[in-house]
N, C-alpha and C positions, 0 to 999 in steps of 0.2 A: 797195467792199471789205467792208462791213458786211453787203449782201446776201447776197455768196459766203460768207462766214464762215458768216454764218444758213444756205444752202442746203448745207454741206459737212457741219455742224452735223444738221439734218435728214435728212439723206443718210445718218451716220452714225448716229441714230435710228432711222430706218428698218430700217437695213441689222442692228440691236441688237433689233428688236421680232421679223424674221423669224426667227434664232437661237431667243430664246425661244418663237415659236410651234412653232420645230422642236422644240426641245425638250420641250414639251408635247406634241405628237403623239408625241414617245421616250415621256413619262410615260406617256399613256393607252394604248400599245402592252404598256408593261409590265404595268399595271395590268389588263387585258384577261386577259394570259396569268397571272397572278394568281388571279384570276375564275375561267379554267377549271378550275386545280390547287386551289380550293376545290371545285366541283362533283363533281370529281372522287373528292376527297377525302368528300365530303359522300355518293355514291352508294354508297363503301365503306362507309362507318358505320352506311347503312341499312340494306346488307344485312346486317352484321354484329349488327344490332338487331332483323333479322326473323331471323338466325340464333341469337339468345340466346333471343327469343318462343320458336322452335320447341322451344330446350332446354328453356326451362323449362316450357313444354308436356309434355316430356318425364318431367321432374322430378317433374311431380304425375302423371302416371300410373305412375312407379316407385314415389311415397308412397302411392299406390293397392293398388298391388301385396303395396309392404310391410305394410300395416294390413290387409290379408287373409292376409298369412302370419304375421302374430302373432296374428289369430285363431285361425287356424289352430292355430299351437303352443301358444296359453293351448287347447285342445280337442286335444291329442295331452297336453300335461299332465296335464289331468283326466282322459283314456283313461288314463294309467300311475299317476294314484294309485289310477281306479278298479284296473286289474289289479294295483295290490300289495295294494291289501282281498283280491281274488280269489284273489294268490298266496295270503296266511295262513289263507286261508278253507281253501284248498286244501291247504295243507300238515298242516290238522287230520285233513283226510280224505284222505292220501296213500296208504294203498295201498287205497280206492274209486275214486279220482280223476286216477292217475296218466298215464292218458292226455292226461286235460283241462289237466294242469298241462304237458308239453312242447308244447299246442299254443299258450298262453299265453304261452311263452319264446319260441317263433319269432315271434308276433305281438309282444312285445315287443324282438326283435332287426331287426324291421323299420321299427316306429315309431324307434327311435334311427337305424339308414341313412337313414331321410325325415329326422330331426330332422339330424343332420351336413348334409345336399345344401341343406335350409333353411339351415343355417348360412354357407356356399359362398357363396351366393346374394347372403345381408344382406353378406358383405364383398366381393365384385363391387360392390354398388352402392354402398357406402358409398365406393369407390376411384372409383367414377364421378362421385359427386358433390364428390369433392376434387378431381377434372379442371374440374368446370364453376366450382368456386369459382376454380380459378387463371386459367379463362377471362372471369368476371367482374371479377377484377384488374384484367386487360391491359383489357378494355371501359373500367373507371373511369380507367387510367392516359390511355388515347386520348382519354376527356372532359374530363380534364384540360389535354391539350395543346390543343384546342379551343378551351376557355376562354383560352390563353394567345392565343392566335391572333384569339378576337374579341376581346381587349381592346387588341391592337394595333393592329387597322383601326378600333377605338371613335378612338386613338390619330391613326391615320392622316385621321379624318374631319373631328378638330380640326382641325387643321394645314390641310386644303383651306380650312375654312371660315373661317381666321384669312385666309386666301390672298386669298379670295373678298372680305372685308370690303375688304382692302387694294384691291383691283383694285376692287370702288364706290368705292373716295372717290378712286383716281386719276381714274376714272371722269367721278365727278361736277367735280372737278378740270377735267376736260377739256370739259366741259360748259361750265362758267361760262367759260373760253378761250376757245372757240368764240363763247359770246355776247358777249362783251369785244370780239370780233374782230369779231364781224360789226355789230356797231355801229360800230366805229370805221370800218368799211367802208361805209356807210349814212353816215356822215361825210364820207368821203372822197369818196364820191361826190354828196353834197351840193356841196362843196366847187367837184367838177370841175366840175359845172353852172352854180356860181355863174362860174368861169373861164371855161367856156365863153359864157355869156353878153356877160363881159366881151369876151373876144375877138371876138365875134362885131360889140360895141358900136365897139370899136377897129377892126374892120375898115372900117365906116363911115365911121367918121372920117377912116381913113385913105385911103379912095377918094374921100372931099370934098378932103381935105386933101394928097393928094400931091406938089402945087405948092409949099408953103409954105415946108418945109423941110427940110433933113438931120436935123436933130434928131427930128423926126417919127420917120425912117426907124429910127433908132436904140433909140428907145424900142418898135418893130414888133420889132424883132430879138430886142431884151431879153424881150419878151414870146413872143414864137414859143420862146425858151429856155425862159420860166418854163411853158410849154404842153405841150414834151416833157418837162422833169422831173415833171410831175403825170401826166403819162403814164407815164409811166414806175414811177414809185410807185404805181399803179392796178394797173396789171401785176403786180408785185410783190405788192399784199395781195391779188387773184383767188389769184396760187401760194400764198402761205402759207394764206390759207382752202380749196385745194385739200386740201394737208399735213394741215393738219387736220382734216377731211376722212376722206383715208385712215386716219389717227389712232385716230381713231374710231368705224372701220370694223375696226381691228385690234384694240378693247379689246371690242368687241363678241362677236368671234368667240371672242376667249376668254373673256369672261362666258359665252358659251354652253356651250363646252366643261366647265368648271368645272364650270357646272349639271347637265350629263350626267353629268361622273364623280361629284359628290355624290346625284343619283338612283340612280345604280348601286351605291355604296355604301353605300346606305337600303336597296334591296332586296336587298344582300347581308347585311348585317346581320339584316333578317327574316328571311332564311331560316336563318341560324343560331340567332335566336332559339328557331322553330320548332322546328329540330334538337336542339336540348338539352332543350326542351320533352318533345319525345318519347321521348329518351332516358335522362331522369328517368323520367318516366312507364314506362320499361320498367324501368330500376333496381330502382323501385318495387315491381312488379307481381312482377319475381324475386327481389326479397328476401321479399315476401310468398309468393310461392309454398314457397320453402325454409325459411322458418317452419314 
C-alpha cells in the first residue's frame, strides 16, 4: 500500500511538472511575440531618428540661408542710409538734379519690395521651425515611453533570475536525492548479495539435508519468502531511481530554457541600450544645431 501511495504520488508529480513545462513553453511563446513588438518598435524610432538627422540637417542649412539674408539686409540698410545722404545732397541741388533724384525713389521703392519678400521669408521659417520643435516634443515624449518600457523588462529580468536561483537549489536539492538514493541502492544491493549467498548456502544444506526433517522444509519456505520480498524491494528502488531520473531530466530542461530566455533578455536590453544611446546623441546634436 505504501508503494502505490509512493507511485500515485509520483504519478501525480509528474503529471504537476508537465503542466508547468507547458506553461513555460506559453511563457516563452509570449515572451517571443514581445521580442518582435519591440524590434518592431525599435525600427520605427530609427527611422524616425534618421528622420529628425535629415531635419536638422535641414535646419542648419535654413540658418545658412538666414545669416546670408541678414547680410544681405544689414547691406540694403547701408544702401538706404547711403541714398538718404544722396537724397539731401540732392534736394540742395534740386532743380540740377531732378532727374537723378526720381531715379533714386524708384531704386528706393524697390529695395523696400526686396526688404517686405525678405521679411515673408524670415516668418515662413520661423513657422517651420515651431513645426520641427513640436516634432522634437513627440521624439522626447516616445524616449520617454521607452525608458518606461526598459525599466520593466530590467523589472522582468529580476523576477527570471530570482526564478532561476529557486530552480538551482531545487535543483541541487534533487541532486543530493538522487545520491541518498543511490547509495541506499548500492546497499541494497549489497544486502541482496549477501542473501543471496545465504540462499545459495541453504540450498546446500538443504539438498544434504532433506532426509532429516520437516522442520528443514519449513525454514526453506520461510526463506524462499524472505528472497521474494528482497526482490521485490530491489524492483521497487531500480523504479524510484528511474523517477528520479526523469526528475531530473525535467529540471534540467528547464534550467535550460530559463537560460535562453535570460540571454535573450540581455541581448534585448543592449539593444535598447544602444537605442537611446543613439537617440541622445541625436537629441544632442539637434538641440546643438537650433542653437
Amino acid at each position: 500500500s505504501i508503494i502505490r501511495r509512493q507511485r500515485q504520488e509520483l504519478k501525480v508529480l509528474i503529471a504537476e511538472l508537465k503542466d508547468r513545462d507547458r506553461e513555460l513553453n506559453d511563457m516563452v511563446a509570449v515572451h517571443e511575440r514581445h521580442i518582435q513588438a519591440w524590434d518592431d518598435d525599435r525600427q520605427k524610432i530609427l527611422t524616425l531618428a534618421e528622420r529628425c538627422s535629415l531635419l536638422s540637417s535641414e535646419l542648419n542649412e535654413r540658418n545658412a540661408t538666414i545669416k546670408s539674408l541678414t547680410k544681405r539686409l544689414k547691406l540694403l540698410e547701408s544702401q538706404h542710409n547711403d541714398s538718404k545722404t544722396t537724397l539731401e545732397s540732392t534736394q540742395r541741388k534740386f532743380k540740377e538734379l531732378t532727374q537723378k533724384v526720381t531715379d533714386s525713389s524708384v531704386h528706393c521703392q524697390a529695395l523696400e519690395e526686396k526688404n517686405q519678400s525678405l521679411h515673408c521669408s524670415i516668418l515662413e521659417l520661423s513657422a517651420k521651425t515651431g513645426q520641427l520643435q513640436v516634432r522634437e516634443q513627440e521624439l522626447l515624449t516616445m524616449l520617454q515611453l521607452k525608458d518606461k518600457a526598459l525599466i520593466e523588462t530590467t523589472d522582468q529580468i529580476t523576477e527570471v533570475t530570482s526564478k532561476f536561483k529557486t530552480l538551482e537549489n531545487a535543483l541541487r536539492t534533487a541532486k543530493l536525492e538522487e545520491f541518498s538514493r543511490s547509495r541506499e541502492q548500492q546497499d541494497v544491493k549489497l544486502t541482496l548479495n549477501d542473501v543471496l549467498c545465504q540462499v545459495n548456502k541453504m540450498k546446500d544444506i538443504l539438498s544434504e539435508k532433506m532426509k532429516e526433517s520437516s522442520k528443514n522444509q519449513e525454514e526453506i519456505s520461510h526463506l524462499k519468502q524472505e528472497n521474494g520480498c528482497l526482490r521485490s524491494e530491489l524492483i521497487w528502488a531500480v523504479e524510484e531511481a528511474q523517477r528520479k531520473d526523469q526528475l531530473y531530466q525535467f529540471a534540467k530542461s528547464k534550467q535550460v530554457r530559463i537560460e535562453k530566455e535570460l540571454s535573450s533578455l540581455r541581448q534585448v536590453c543592449v539593444k535598447q541600450q544602444r537605442d537611446l544611446h543613439f537617440l541622445h546623441v541625436n537629441l544632442d546634436s539637434s538641440q546643438d544645431s537650433r542653437q
